[in-house]
N, C-alpha and C positions, 0 to 999 in steps of 0.2 A: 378357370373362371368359376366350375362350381364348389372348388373347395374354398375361394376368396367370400363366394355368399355365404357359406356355411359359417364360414368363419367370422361374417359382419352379422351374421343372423345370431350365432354363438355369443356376443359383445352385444349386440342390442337387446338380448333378454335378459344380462348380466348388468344392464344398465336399468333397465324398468325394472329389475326383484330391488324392494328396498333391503333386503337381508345381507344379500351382497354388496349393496353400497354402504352399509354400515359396517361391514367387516372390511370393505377396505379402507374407509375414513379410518376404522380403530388401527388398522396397520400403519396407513401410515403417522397416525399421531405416535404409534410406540416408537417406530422408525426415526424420526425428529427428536423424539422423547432420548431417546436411548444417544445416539448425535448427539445434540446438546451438555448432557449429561458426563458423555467421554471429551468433548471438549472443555468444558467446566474442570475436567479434576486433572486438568495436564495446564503445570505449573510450573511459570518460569520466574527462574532466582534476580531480581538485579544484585547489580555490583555492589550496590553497598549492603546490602543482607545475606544471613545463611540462611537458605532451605535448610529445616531441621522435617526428615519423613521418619516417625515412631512407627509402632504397630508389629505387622506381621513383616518381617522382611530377613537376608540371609544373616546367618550370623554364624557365617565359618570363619570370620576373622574376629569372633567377639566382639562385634558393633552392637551395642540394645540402638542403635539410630542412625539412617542416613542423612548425611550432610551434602548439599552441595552451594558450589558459591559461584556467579556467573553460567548457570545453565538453567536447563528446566527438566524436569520429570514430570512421571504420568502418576497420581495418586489412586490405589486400587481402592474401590467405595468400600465401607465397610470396616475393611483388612486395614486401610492405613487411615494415619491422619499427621496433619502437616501443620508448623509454623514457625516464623520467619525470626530469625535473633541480628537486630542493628548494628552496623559497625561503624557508627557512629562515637569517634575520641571522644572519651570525660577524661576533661581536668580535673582532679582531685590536688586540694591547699592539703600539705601534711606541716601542720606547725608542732612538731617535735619539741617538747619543752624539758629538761631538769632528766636528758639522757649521760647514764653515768657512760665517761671513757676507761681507757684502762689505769689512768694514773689517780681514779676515784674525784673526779671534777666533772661537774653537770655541765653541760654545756646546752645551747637550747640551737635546734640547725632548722630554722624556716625553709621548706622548700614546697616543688610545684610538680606534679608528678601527671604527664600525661598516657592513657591505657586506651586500650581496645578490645574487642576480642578477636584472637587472631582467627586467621583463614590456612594455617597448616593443619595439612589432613589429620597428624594427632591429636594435636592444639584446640582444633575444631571439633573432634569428635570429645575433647572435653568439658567444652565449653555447652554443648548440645546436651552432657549426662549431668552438668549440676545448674547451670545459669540458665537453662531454657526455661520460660514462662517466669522471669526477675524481670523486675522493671529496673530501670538503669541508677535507679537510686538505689536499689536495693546492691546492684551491680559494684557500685561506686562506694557504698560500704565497707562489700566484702571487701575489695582490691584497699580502701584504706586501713583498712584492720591489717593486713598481711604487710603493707608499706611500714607501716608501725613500729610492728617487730622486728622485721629486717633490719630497720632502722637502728633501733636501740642493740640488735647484736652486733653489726656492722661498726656500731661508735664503739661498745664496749672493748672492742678486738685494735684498738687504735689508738695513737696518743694525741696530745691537743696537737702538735708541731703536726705532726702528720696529714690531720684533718684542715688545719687553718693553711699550711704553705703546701701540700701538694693535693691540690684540688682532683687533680684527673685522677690518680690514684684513689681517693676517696668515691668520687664518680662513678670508675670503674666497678668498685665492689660493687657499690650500693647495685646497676642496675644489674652486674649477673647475678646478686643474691634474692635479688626483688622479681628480677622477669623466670630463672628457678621459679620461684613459690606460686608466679601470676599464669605458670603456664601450667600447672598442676588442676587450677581451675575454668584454662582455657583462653587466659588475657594473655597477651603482650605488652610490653614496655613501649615506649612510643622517646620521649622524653623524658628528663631530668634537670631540673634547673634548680638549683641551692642559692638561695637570695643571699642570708648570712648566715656567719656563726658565733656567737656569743657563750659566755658563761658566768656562772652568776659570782664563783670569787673575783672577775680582773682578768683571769692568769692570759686570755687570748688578749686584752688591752693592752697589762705589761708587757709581753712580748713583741705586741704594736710599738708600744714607744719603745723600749729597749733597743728593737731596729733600727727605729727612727733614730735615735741619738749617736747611735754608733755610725749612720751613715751620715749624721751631720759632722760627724769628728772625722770621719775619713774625708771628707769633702774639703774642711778647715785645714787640715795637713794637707791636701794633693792642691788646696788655691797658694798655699804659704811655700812649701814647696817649688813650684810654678814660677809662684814672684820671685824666688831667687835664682831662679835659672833665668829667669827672663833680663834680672840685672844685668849681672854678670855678662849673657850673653848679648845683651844691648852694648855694653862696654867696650868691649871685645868687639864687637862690629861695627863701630863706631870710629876706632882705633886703624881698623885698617879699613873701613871704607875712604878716610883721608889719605891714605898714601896710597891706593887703588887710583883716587881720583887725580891727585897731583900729579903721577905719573902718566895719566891717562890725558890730563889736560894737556902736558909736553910732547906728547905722542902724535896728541890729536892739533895741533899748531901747525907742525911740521906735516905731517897728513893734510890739512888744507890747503896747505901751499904748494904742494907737489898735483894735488887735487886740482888746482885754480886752472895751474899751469893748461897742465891734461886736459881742461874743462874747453879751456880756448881756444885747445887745439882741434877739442875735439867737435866744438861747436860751429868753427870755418869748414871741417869738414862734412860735419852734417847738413849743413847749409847748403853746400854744392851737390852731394846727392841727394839732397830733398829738391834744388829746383830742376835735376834733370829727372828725377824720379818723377815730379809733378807735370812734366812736358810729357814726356811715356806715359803717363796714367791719364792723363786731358787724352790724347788720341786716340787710347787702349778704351776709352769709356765711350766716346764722341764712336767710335767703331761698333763695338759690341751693340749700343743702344740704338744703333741703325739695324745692326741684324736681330738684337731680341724685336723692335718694331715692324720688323719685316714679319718675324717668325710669329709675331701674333696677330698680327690680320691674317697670315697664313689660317693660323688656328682658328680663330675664329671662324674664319671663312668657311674651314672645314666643317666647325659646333654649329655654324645655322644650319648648314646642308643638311647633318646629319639629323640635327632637331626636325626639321622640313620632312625629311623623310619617317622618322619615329612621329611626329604627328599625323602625315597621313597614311602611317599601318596602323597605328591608333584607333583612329576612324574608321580604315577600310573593317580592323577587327571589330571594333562594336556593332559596327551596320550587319557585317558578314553574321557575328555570334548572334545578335539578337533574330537575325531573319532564319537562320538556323533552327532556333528555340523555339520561336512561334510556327513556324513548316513543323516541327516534330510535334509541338504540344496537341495544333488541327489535327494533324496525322493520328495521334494516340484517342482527340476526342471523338472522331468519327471512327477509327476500329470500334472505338465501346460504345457509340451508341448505334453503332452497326449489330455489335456482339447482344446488344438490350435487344433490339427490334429481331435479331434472328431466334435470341430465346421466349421472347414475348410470344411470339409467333409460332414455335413450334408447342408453348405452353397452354395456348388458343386451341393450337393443332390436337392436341394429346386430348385436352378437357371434353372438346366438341366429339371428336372420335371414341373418347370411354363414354360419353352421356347417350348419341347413337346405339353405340353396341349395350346400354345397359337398358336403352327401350327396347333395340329390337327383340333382347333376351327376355325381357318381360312380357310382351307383347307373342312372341313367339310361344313364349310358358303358357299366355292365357288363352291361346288358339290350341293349342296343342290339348289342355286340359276341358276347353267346350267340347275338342272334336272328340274325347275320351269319355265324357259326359252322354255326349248325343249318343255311340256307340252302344254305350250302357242302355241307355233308354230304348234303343233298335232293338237292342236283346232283348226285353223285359216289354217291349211289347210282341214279340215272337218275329221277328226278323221285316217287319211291315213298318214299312217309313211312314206311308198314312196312319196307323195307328200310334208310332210314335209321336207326329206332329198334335195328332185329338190326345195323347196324352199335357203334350206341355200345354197346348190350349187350356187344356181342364187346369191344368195348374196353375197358368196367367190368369183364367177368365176372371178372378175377382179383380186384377190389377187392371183390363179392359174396361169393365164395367164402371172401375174406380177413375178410370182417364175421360168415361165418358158424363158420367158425374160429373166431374171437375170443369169440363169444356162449360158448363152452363152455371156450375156454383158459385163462381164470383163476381153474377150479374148482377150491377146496382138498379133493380128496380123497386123505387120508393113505394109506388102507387100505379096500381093498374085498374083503369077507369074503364069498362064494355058499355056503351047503349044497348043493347038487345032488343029491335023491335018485336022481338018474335016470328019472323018471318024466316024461313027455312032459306038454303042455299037452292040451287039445282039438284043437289048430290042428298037432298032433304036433311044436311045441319043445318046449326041454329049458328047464327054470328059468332057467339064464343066458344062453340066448338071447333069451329074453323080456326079460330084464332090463337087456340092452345098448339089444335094438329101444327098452326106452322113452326110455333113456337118449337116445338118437339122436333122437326122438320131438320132444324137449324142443328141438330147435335151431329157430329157425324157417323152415318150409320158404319157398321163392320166391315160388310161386304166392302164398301169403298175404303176401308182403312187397308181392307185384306190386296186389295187390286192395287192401292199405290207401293205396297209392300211387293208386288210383285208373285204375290202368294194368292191361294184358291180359300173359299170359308167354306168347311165341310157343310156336306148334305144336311146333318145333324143337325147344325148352328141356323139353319136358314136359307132359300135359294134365291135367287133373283127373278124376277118376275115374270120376263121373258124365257128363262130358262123352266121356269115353270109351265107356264102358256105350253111352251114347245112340249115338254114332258106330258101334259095332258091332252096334246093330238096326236100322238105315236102310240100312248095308249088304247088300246082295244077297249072297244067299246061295252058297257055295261062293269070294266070293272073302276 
C-alpha cells in the first residue's frame, strides 16, 4: 500500500512539473514522427511497374540498382532513392522504305512492332541502367531506331522469293535479331506483324502474276483433262449400265413371281398367328393391367402412409429444434447477465472496499501525525500537558477572537435609534449603556465555548464568577 502511494505521489508531481509534460509530449511526437516516416519509405511495387532502388546498396553481383517487380521494400532515408519504370506495351509503326535485299532491289516492308520492358532479372536490371527516368516516347524512339537496323540487315541477308513466300522464316529472324538488340537495352519483343511487302522495280508483282498465270494454266489443263476422262468414262458407263439393267430386269421378273407366290403363302400364315397371337396378348394385357392396378394402389397406399408419417416428423422436428434453440438461447441469456450482475457487483465490491481503506489510511495518517504533533508540543513545553494546551491556546487565540468577531460582523443593522431620557438603571447606567452591555452580551463568551468543548479556560484567560466568589472566601483574610 505504501509503495502504490509513493508511487501515485511519484506521477502526480510528474504531471503538475510542466518540464516533464513537455519532454514527453516532445517524445512522443518524435515516436509518431520517426513511425510514420518508416512507414512512408516501405514501398510496394504493382504488377505493372518496376521498383527501380538506386543509391547505397550491395553490389557483389555488380548491380549499380535494385529492381523489383510484384513486391515491396523498405527505402533507407538518405542512403537510397527510389522510382518506378511502366510496363506499359508501345506500339511502334516501322514503315521501312527503299531496304536494299540481297539481289540489290529496294523493297519497302510496312510493319507494326509491339515492345515492353521486360521483367527478367537481367533484362530488368538493364532496363533500370539506361531507360530509368525516359519517358516512353523517348522509350519508343530508342526501341525504333534499333527496329530499323535490324531491319534493313535482316532484308539485306535475303532474297525477294524468300521474304515474299516464306513469311515465318522472315518473321523468325526479324524477332531474334530485334528482341537480341531490344534486350541489350532492357525491352522485350511482344509482337510482329508485317502488313506488306512491295518494291519499287515490279519484281514482288511480277512474280505475283507470274504465279498467277502459271496456276491458271495448270487449272486449264487438269479442267480439259477431267473432261476427257469424264467422256469416256460416262461412255463406258453407259454401255454397261444397259446390259446391267436388261439382265437385271429378267432377273428381277422371275424374282417377283417366285416372291408373290412366297408372299401368299406367307401372308395366310401370318394371319393365323397374328390372330392367336392377338387372343394371348388380349388376356396377357387384360391380366397384367389388373396386377400393375392392384400393385399401385398398393404403392400408393404405402407413398401416403409414408408422406403422413415424414410430415408429422417434420413437424414433430421443427416444434422439438425450435423449442430447443430458444431453452438454450434463455439458458445462455441469463448465464451472462447473471455473469454482468455477479461482476458488477464484485466491481461495486472492490471500488467501495479500496475507497474505505484509502480514507481509513488517510484519516489514520492524520490522527497519527496530530498525535505526533501534540507529543512534540508536550515536550517543548517540558512534559506539562496544561502548558502544552496554554501553548496552542496562545497560538488559536487570534483565530478565537477572530470567530468571535465574526459571530456579530454580519449584523444588518441600518440604523440604531436610543431615546435616552437620562435617567440611570438601578445598577446607576444610562439606557444606552445598558443597551450596548446586551448587545455585547449576545457574543458568545469563552468560558462557555470552553465547557461545550468539554474542555476547562485556564486561570490566565479568565475565571467564572462563582469560581471567583468561592476563591475569595477561602482566602485569608487581609490578603
Amino acid at each position: 500500500m505504501q509503495m502504490g502511494k509513493t508511487f501515485l505521489e511519484t506521477v502526480y508531481r510528474w504531471t503538475i512539473d510542466p518540464t516533464i509534460v513537455v519532454l514527453i509530449c516532445a517524445a512522443v511526437v518524435l515516436v509518431l514522427t520517426t513511425i510514420l516516416l518508416i512507414l512512408s519509405r516501405y514501398k510496394k511495387c504493382p504488377s505493372d511497374k518496376i521498383l527501380v532502388i538506386y543509391g547505397k546498396i550491395s553490389k557483389k553481383d555488380g548491380r549499380s540498382a535494385k529492381c523489383i517487380h510484384g513486391g515491396a521494400s523498405f527505402i533507407v532515408p538518405v542512403l537510397q532513392a527510389y522510382e518506378f519504370m511502366d510496363l506499359t506495351p508501345m506500339s511502334i509503326s516501322v514503315d521501312l522504305r527503299n531496304a536494299l535485299s540481297r539481289q540489290n532491289i529496294r523493297v519497302d516492308v510496312p510493319s507494326r512492332f509491339t515492345v515492353g520492358i521486360s521483367t527478367e532479372p537481367g533484362v530488368m536490371q538493364n532496363a533500370a541502367e539506361r531507360l530509368l527516368g525516359l519517358q516512353l516516347t523517348d522509350i519508343k524512339q530508342i526501341a525504333e531506331d534499333i527496329i530499323f537496323g535490324q531491319m534493313r540487315l535482316i532484308i539485306a541477308t535475303m532474297d525477294i522469293e524468300e521474304i515474299n513466300t516464306d513469311r515465318d522464316k522472315f518473321l523468325d529472324a526479324v524477332s531474334g535479331n530485334v528482341e537480341t538488340e531490344l534486350k541489350k537495352i532492357g525491352l522485350r519483343l511482344i509482337n510482329v506483324n508485317v502488313t506488306d511487302i512491295t518494291d519499287e522495280s515490279g519484281y514482288i508483282m511480277a512474280l505475283g502474276k507470274e504465279a498467277a498465270a502459271k496456276a491458271i494454266n495448270d487449272a486449264k489443263i487438269s479442267v480439259a483433262e477431267a473432261d476427257r476422262s469424264g467422256a469416256i468414262g460416262s461412255a463406258a458407263a453407259e454401255q454397261d449400265m444397259r446390259i446391267q439393267v436388261s439382265a437385271s430386269n429378267s432377273r428381277a421378273i422371275q424374282g417377283e413371281n417366285e416372291a408373290k407366290a412366297q408372299i401368299a403363302e406367307s401372308d395366310a400364315t401370318r394371319r393365323e398367328r397374328e390372330a392367336e397371337a392377338l387372343k394371348r396378348a388380349t388376356a396377357t394385357e387384360n391380366i397384367q393391367a389388373a396386377k400393375a392396378m392392384e400393385e399401385s394402389y398398393g404403392a400408393q397406399r404405402e407413398a401416403e402412409a409414408a408422406r403422413a408419417q415424414l410430415e408429422k416428423a417434420k413437424q414433430e422436428a421443427d416444434i422439438i429444434v425450435s423449442a430447443e434453440i430458444d431453452k438454450k438461447r434463455k439458458e445462455l441469456d441469463a448465464e451472462a447477465e447473471a455473469e454482468q450482475i455477479r461482476r458488477r457487483a464484485k466491481g461495486e465490491a472492490d471500488a467501495i472496499l479500496m475507497k474505505m481503506e484509502a480514507e481509513a489510511d488517510g484519516m489514520r495518517s492524520m490522527l497519527v501525525k496530530q498525535a505526533e504533533g501534540f507529543t512534540q508540543i508536550v515536550q517543548a513545553a517540558g512534559g506539562s500537558s496544561a502548558d502544552a494546551v496554554r501553548l496552542m491556546l496562545a497560538d488559536k487565540m487570534e483565530e478565537l477572537v477572530k470567530i468571535q468577531v465574526e459571530a456579530i460582523k454580519n449584523l444588518q443593522i441600518d440604523k440604531i435609534t436610543v431615546w435616552d431620557s437620562g435617567a440611570g438603571s438601578g445598577e446607576g447606567k444610562s439606557t444606552t449603556a445598558n443597551f450596548v452591555s446586551s448587545l455585547m452580551k449576545s457574543v458568545p463568551p469563552l468560558n462557555e465555548m470552553f465547557d461545550m468543548a468539554g474542555m476547562q479556560l485556564p486561570e490566565y484567560l479568565g475565571k467564572k464568577k462563582e469560581d471567583a466568589a468561592a476563591l475569595d472566601e477561602k482566602a485569608p483574610a487581609g490578603e
